[in-house]
NUNU-515548 format. One record per residue (C-alpha): residue number from 1; x, y, z; residue in one letter. Coordinates in pm, whole numbers, plus 50000, padded with zeros to 5 digits. Layout:
# residues N
{pos: NUM	xx: X	yy: Y	zz: Z	code: A} $
...
# end
This chain:
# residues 331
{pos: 1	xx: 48305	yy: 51074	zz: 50051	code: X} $
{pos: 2	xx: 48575	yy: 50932	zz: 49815	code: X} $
{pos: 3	xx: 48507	yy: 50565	zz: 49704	code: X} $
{pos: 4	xx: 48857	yy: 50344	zz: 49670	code: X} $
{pos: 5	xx: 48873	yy: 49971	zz: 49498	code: X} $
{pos: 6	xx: 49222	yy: 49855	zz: 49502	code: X} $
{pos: 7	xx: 49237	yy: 49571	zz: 49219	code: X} $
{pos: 8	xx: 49458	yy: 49271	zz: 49214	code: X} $
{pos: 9	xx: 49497	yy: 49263	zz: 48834	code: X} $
{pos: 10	xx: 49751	yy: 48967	zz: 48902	code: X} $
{pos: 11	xx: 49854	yy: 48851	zz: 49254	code: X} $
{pos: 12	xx: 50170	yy: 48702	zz: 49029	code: X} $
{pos: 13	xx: 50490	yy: 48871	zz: 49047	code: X} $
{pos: 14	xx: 50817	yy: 48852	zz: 48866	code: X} $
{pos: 15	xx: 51038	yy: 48978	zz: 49189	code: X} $
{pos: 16	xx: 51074	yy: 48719	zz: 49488	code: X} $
{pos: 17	xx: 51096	yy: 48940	zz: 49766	code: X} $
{pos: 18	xx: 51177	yy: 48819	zz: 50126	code: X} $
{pos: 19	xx: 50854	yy: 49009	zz: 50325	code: X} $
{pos: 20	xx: 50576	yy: 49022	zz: 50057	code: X} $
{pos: 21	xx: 50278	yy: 48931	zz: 50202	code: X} $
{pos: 22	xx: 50072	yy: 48890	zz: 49920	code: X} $
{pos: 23	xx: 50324	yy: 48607	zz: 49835	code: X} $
{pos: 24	xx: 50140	yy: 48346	zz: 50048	code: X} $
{pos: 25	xx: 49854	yy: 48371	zz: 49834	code: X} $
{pos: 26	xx: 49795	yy: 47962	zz: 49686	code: X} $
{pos: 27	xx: 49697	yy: 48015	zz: 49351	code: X} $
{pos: 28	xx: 49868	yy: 48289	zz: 49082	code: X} $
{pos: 29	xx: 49541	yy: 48441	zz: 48927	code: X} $
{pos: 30	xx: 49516	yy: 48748	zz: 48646	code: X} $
{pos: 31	xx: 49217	yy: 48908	zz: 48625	code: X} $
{pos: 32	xx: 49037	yy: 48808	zz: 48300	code: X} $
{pos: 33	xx: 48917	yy: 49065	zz: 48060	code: X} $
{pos: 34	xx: 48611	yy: 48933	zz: 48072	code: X} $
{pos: 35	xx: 48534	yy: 49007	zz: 48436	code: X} $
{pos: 36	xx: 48578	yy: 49406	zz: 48342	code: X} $
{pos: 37	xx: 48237	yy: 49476	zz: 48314	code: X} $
{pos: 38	xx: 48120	yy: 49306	zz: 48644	code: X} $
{pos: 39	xx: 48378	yy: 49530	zz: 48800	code: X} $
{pos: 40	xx: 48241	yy: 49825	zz: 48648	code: X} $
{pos: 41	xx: 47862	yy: 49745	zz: 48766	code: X} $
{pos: 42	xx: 47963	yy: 49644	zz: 49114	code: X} $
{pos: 43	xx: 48172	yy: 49979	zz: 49162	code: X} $
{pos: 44	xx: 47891	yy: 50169	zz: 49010	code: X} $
{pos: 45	xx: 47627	yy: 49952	zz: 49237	code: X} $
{pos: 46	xx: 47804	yy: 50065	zz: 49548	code: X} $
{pos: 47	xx: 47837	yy: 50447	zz: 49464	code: X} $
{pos: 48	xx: 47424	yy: 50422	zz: 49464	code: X} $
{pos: 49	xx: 47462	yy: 50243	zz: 49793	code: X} $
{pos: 50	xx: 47743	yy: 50477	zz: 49960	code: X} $
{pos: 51	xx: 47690	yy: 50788	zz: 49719	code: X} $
{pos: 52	xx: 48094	yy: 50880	zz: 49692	code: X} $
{pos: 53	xx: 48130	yy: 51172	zz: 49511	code: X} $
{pos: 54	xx: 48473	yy: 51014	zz: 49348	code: X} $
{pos: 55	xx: 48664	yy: 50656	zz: 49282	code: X} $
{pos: 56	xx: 49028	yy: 50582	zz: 49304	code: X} $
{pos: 57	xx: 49074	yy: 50227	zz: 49113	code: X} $
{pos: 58	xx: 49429	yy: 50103	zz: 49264	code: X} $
{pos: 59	xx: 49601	yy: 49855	zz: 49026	code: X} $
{pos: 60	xx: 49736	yy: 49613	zz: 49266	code: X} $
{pos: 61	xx: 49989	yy: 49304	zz: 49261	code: X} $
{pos: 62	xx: 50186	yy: 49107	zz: 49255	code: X} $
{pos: 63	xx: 50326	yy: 49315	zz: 48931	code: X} $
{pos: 64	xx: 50049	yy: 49480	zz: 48824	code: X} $
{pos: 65	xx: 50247	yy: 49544	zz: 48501	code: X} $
{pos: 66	xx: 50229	yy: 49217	zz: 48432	code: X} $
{pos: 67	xx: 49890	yy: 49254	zz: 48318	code: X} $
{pos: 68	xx: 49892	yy: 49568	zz: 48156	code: X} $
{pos: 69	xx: 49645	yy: 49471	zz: 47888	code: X} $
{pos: 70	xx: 49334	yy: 49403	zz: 48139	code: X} $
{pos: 71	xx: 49472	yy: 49748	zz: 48283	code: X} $
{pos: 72	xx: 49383	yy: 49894	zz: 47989	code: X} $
{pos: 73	xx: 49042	yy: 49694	zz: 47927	code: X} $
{pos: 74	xx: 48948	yy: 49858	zz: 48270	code: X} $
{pos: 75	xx: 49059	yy: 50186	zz: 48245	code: X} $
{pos: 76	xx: 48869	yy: 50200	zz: 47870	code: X} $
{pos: 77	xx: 48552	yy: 50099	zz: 48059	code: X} $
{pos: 78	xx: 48601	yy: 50350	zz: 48344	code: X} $
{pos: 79	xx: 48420	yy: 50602	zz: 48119	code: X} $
{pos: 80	xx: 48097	yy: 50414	zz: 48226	code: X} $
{pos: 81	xx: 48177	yy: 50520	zz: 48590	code: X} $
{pos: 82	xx: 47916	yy: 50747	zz: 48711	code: X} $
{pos: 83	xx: 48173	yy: 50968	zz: 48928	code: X} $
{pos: 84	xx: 48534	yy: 51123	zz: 48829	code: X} $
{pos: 85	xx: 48742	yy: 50826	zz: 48815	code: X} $
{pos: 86	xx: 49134	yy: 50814	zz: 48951	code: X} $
{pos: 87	xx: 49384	yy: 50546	zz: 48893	code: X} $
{pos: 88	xx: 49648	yy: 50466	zz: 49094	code: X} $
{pos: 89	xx: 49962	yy: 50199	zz: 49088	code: X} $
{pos: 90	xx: 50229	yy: 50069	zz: 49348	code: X} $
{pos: 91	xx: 50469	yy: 49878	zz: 49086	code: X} $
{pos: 92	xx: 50843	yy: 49693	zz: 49173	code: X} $
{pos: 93	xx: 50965	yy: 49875	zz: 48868	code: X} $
{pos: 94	xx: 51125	yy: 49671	zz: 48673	code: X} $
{pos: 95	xx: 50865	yy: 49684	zz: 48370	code: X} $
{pos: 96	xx: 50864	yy: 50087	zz: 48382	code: X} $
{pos: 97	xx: 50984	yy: 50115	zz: 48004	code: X} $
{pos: 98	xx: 50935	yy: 50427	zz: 47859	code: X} $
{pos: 99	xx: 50614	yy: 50273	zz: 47681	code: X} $
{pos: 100	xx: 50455	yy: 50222	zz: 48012	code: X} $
{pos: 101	xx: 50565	yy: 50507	zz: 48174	code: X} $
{pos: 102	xx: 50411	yy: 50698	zz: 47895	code: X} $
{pos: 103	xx: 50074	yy: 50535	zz: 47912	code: X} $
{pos: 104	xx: 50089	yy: 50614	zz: 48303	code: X} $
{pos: 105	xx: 50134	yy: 50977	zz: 48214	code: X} $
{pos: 106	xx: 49869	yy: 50927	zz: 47981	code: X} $
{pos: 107	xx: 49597	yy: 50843	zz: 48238	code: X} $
{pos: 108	xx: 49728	yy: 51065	zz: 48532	code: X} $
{pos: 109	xx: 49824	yy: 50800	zz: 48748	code: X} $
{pos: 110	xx: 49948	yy: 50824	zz: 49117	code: X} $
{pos: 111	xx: 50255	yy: 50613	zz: 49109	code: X} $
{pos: 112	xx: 50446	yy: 50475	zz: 49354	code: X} $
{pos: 113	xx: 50811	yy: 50248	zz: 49260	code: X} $
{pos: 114	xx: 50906	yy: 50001	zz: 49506	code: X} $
{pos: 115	xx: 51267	yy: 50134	zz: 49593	code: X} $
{pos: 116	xx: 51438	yy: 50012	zz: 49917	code: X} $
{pos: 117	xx: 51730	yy: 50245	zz: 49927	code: X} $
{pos: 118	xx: 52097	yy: 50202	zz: 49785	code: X} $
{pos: 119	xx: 52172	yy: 49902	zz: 49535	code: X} $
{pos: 120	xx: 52291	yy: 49698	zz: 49784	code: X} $
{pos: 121	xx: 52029	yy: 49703	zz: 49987	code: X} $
{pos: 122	xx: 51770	yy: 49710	zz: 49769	code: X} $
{pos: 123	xx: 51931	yy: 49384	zz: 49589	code: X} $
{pos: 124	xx: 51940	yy: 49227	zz: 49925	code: X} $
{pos: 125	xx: 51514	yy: 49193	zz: 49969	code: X} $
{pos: 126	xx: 51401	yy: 49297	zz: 49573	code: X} $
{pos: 127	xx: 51547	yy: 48972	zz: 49381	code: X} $
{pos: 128	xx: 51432	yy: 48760	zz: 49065	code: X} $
{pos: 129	xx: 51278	yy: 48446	zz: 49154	code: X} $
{pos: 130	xx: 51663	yy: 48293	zz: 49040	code: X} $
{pos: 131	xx: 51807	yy: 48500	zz: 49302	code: X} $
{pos: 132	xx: 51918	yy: 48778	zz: 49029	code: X} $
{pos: 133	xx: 51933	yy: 49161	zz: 49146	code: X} $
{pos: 134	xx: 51667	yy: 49377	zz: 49024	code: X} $
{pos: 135	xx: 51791	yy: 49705	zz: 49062	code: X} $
{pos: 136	xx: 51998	yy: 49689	zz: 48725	code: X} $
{pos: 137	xx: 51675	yy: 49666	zz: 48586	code: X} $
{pos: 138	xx: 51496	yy: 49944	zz: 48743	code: X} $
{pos: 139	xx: 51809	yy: 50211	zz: 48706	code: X} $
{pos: 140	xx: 51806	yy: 50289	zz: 48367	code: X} $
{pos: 141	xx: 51416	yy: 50375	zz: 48371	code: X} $
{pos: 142	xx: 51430	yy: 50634	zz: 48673	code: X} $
{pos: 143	xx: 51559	yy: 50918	zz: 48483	code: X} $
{pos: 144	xx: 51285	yy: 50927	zz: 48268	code: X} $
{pos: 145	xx: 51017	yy: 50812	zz: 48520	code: X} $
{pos: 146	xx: 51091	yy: 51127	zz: 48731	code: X} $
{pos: 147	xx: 51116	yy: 51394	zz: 48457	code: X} $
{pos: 148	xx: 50783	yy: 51263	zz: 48320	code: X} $
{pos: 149	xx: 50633	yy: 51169	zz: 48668	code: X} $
{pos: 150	xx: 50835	yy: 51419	zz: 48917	code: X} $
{pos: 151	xx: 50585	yy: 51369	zz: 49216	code: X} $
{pos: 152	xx: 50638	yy: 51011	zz: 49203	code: X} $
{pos: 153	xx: 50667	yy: 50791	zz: 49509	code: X} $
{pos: 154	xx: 50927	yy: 50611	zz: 49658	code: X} $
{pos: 155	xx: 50831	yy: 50354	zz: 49871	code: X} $
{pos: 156	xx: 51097	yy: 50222	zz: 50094	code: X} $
{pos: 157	xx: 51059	yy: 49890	zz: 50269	code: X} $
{pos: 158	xx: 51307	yy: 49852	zz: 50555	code: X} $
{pos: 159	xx: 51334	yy: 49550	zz: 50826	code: X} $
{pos: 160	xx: 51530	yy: 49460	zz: 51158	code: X} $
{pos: 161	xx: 51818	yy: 49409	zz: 50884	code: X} $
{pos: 162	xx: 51804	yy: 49665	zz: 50702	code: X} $
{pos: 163	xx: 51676	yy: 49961	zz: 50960	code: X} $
{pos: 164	xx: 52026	yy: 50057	zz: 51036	code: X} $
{pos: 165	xx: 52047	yy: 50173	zz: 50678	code: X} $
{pos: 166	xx: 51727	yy: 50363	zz: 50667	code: X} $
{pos: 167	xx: 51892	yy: 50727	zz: 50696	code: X} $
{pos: 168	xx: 52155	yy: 50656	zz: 50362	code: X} $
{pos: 169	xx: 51871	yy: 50477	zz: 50210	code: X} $
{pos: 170	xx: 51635	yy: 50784	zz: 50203	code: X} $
{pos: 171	xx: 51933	yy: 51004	zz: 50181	code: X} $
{pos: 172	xx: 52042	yy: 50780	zz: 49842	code: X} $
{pos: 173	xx: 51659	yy: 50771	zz: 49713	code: X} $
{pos: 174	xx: 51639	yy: 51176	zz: 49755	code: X} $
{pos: 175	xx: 51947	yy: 51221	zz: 49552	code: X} $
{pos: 176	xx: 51799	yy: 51013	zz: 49271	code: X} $
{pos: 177	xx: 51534	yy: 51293	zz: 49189	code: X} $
{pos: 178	xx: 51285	yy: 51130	zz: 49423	code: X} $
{pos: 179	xx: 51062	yy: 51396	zz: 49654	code: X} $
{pos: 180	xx: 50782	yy: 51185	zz: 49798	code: X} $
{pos: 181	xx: 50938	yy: 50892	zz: 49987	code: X} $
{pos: 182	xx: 50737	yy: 50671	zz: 50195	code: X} $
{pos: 183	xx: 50964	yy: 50423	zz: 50429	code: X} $
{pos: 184	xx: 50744	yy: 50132	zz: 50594	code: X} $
{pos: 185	xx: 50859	yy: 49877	zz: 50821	code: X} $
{pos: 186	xx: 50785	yy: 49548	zz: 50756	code: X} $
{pos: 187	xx: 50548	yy: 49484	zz: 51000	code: X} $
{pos: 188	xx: 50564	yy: 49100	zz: 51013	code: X} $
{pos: 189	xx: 50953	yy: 49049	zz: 51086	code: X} $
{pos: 190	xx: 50939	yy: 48908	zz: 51414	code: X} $
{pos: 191	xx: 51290	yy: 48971	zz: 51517	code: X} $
{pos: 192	xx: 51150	yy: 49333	zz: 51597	code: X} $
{pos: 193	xx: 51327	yy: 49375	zz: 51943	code: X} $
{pos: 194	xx: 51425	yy: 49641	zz: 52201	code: X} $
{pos: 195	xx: 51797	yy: 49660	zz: 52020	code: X} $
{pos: 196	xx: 51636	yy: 49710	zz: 51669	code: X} $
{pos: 197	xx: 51408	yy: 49981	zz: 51794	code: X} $
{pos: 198	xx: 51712	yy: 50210	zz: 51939	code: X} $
{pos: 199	xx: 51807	yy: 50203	zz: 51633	code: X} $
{pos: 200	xx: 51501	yy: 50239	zz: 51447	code: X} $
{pos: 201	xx: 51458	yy: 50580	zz: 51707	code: X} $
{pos: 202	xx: 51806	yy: 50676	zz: 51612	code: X} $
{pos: 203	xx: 51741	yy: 50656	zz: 51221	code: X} $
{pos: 204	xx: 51391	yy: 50879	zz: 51293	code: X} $
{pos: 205	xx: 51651	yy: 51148	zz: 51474	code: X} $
{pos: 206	xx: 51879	yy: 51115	zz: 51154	code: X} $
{pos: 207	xx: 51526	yy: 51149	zz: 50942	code: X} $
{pos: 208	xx: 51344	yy: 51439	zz: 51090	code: X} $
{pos: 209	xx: 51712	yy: 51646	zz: 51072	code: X} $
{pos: 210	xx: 51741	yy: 51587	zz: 50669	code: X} $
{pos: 211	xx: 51376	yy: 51628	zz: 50642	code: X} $
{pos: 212	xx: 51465	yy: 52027	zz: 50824	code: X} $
{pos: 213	xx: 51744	yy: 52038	zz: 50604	code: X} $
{pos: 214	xx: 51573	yy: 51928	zz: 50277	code: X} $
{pos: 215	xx: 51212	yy: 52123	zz: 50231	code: X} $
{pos: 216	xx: 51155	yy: 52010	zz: 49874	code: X} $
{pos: 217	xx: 51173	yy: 51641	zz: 50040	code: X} $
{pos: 218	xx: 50863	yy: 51475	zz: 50173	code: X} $
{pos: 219	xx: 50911	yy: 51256	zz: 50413	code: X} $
{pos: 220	xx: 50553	yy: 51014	zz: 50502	code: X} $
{pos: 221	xx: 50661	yy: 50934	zz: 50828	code: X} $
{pos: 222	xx: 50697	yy: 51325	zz: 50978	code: X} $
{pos: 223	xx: 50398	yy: 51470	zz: 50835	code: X} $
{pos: 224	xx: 50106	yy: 51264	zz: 50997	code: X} $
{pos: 225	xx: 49841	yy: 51458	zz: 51169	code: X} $
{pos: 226	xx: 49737	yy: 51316	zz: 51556	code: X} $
{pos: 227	xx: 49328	yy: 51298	zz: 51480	code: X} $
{pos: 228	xx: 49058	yy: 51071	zz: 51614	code: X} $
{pos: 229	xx: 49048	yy: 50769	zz: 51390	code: X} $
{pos: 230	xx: 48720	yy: 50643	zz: 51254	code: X} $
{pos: 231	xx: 48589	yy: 50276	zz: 51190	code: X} $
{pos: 232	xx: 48700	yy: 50089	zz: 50911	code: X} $
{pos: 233	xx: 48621	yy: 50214	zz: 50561	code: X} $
{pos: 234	xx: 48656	yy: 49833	zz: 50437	code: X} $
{pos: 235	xx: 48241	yy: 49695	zz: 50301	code: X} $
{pos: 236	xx: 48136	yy: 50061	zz: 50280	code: X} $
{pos: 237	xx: 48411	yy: 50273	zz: 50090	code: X} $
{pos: 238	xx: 48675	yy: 50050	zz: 50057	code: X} $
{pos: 239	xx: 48728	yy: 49737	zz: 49864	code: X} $
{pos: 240	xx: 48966	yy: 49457	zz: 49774	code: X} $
{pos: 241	xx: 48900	yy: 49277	zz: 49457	code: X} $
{pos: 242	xx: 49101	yy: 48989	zz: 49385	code: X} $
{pos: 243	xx: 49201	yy: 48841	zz: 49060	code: X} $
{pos: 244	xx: 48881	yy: 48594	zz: 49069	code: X} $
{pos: 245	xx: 48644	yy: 48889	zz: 49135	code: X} $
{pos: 246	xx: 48606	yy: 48801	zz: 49484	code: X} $
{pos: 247	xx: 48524	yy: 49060	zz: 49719	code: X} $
{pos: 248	xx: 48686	yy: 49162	zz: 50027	code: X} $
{pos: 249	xx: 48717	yy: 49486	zz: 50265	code: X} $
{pos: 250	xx: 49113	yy: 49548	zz: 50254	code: X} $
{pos: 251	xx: 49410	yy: 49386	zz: 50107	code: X} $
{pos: 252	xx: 49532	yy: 49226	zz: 50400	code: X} $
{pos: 253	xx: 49288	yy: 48987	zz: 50365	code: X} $
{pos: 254	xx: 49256	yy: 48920	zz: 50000	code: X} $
{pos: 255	xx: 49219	yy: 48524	zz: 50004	code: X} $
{pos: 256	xx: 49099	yy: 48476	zz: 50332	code: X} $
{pos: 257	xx: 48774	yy: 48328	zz: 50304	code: X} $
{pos: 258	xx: 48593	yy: 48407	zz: 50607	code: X} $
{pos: 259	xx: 48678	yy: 48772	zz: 50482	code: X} $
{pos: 260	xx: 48493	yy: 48733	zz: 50141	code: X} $
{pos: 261	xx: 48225	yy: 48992	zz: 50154	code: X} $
{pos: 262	xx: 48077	yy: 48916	zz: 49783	code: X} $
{pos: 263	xx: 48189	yy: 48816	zz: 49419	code: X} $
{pos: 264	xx: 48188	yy: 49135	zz: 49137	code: X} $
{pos: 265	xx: 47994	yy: 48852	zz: 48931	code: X} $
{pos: 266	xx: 47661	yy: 48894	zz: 49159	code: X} $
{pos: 267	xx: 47667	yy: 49283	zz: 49253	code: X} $
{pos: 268	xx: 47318	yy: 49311	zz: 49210	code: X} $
{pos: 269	xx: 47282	yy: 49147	zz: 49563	code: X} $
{pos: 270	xx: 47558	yy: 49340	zz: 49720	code: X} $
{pos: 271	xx: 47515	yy: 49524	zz: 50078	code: X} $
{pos: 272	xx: 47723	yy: 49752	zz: 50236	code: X} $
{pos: 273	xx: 47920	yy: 49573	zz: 50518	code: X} $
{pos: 274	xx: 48086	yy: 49773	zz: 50866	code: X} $
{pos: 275	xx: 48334	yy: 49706	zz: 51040	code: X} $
{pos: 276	xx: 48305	yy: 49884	zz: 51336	code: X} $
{pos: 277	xx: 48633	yy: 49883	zz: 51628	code: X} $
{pos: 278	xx: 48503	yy: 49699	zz: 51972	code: X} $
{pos: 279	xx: 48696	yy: 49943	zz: 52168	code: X} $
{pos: 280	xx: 48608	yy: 49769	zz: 52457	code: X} $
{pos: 281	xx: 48794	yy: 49467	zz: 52369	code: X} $
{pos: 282	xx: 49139	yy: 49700	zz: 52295	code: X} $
{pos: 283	xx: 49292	yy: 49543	zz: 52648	code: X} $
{pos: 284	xx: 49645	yy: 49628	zz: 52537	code: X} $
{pos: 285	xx: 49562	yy: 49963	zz: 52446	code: X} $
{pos: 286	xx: 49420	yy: 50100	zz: 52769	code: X} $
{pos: 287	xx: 49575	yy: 50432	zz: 52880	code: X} $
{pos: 288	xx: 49757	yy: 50523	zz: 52600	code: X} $
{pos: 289	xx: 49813	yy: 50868	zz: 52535	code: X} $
{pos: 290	xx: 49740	yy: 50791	zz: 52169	code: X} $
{pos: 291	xx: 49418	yy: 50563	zz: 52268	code: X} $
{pos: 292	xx: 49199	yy: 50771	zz: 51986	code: X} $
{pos: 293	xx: 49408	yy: 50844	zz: 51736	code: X} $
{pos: 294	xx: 49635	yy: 50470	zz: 51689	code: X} $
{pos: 295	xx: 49633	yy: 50363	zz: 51324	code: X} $
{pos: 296	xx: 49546	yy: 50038	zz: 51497	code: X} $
{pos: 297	xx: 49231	yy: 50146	zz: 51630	code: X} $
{pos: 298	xx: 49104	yy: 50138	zz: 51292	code: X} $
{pos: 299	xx: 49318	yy: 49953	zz: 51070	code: X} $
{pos: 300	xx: 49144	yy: 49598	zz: 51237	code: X} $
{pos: 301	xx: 49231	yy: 49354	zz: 50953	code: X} $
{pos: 302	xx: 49598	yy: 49479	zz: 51021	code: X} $
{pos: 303	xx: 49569	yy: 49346	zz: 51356	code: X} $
{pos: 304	xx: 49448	yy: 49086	zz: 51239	code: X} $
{pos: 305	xx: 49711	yy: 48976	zz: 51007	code: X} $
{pos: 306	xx: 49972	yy: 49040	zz: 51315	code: X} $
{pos: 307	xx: 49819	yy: 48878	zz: 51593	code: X} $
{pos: 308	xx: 49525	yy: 48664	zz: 51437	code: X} $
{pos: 309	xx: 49319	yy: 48968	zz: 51679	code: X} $
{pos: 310	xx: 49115	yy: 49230	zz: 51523	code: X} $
{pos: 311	xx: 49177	yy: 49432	zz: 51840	code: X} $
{pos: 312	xx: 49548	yy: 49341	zz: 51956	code: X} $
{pos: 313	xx: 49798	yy: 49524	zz: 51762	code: X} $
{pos: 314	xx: 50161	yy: 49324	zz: 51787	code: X} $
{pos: 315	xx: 50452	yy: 49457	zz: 52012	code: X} $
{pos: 316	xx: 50617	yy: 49628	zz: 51735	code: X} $
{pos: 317	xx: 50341	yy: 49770	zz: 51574	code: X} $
{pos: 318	xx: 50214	yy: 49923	zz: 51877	code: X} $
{pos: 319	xx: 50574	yy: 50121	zz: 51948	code: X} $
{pos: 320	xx: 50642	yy: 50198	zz: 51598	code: X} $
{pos: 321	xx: 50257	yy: 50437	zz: 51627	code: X} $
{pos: 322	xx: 50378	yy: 50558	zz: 51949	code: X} $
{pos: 323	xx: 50727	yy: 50625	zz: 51766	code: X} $
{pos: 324	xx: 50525	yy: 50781	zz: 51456	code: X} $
{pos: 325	xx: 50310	yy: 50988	zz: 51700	code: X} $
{pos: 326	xx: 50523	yy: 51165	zz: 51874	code: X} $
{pos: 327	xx: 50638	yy: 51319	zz: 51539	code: X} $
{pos: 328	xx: 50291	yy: 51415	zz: 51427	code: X} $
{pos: 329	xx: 50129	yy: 51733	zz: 51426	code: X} $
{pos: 330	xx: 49787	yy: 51806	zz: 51613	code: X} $
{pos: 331	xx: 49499	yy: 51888	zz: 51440	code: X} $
# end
């Protein structure tokens, strides 16, 4: 079993964008260099507990950037980890200097660049907190991101707005060196609709023919695999840790206190926590053809965050799986 702890080094950001979630969180924390080593005993208190062979630290925002120097304090202490140790990063990329892309290279990390397709577009959502474009900033860095970084990730954020434009957008993001792109919906517009989803359908058709056309591209969305899901990881191999050392089991949740599974400050006393799917209660769900293998029959605090229901999955979210299913390949 792999072990992953996805760290909000700062839930501050220096980007405004229109559909971050993590946005509504009250206060604007940075983890504090002197919580490192309660990190590093409560990840290495669980791997007794759960006995992962390996553990992915995610440096998590916010920026995470913005706190580069507790990034290092943590990745410096990481050598105390009693199992190989991975670090990972989702940044807006605006703080990608060649300095920091160096010390990414340094450390191996898994990257992935907030990108939401052609300038225009991206400078629609991805703005300064003064309303200022951020893809001026980001530009000048990619060259040298992707020669040092070539398996880099571009993650593309797309709403009812902006879905029209997914095609060019991945078309645009390809042709700037990228080969992993990841496009995501935002889940929590709520002018999802019929219209916007014939379109949405129409963009997939435009998608899966560039994706036949373009081998060297990976496309997220047309290489899942239809398999049975599981339960929850969150409490047993998966963690949230907020800037305040608070515990909780996924980042959709991060600030919720009735979610709060345990502070990094009193490990010692930590227990693994389950969150185990009441499939019974999945009314909305019965006789689906993808019943089993729904991100949603797993992915509970997702639900949760939608419809305020750990087992109803929203409208949209429900016929984007179906839409993402019918792509996937069987295991």
């Amino acid at each position: 079993m792999a072990m992953k702890v996805h760290i909000f080094v700062t839930n501050d950001c220096n980007l405004s964008c229109d559909y971050c979630y993590v946005s509504g969180l009250r206060e604007k924390l940075y983890f504090g260099s002197e919580l490192v080593n309660s990190l590093i005993t409560f990840i290495n208190n669980v791997l007794e507990l759960n006995k992962s062979e390996s553990v992915t630290l995610n440096f998590f925002g916010g920026e995470p950037l913005l706190n580069k120097r507790v990034i290092e304090d943590i990745i410096k202490a990481s050598n105390k980890i009693k199992v190989k140790t991975y670090f990972m990063m989702t940044t807006n990329g605006t703080l990608l200097t060649k300095s920091n892309i160096d010390f990414l290279v340094k450390h191996n990390f898994i990257l992935s660049v907030s990108i939401d397709g052609t300038p225009e577009v991206h400078n629609r959502y991805r703005t300064y907190s003064n309303g200022e474009p951020s893809w001026e900033k980001i530009a000048p860095n990619l060259e040298y991101l992707l020669e040092k970084l070539p398996h880099v990730t571009a993650r593309i954020t797309y709403n009812t707005e902006s879905v029209s434009k997914l095609y060019p957008s991945v078309v645009f993001v390809s042709e700037l060196g990228f080969q992993e792109i990841k496009p995501i919906p935002d889940f929590f517009d709520e002018k999802w609709d019929e219209e916007h989803f014939l379109i949405l359908r129409e963009q997939f058709k435009y998608l899966e023919s560039f994706s036949q056309n373009n081998k060297n591209i990976h496309l997220s969305v047309l290489d899942r695999t239809l398999k049975i899901q599981g339960d929850c990881s969150g409490g047993v191999s998966s963690f949230a840790v907020n800037a305040n050392g608070d515990i909780y089991p996924c980042n959709y949740v991060v600030g919720e206190e009735e979610f709060c599974i345990g502070n990094i400050k009193d490990s010692e006393k930590y227990e693994l926590h389950t969150f185990p799917t009441d499939h019974s209660e999945r009314f909305e769900c019965e006789g689906c053809s993808y019943f089993k293998s729904c991100t949603s029959s797993r992915c509970i605090f997702v639900n949760y965050k939608m419809t305020g229901e750990m087992c109803k999955p929203s409208g949209f979210f429900c016929a984007y799986e179906r839409l993402e299913c019918s792509y996937a390949k069987t295991k």
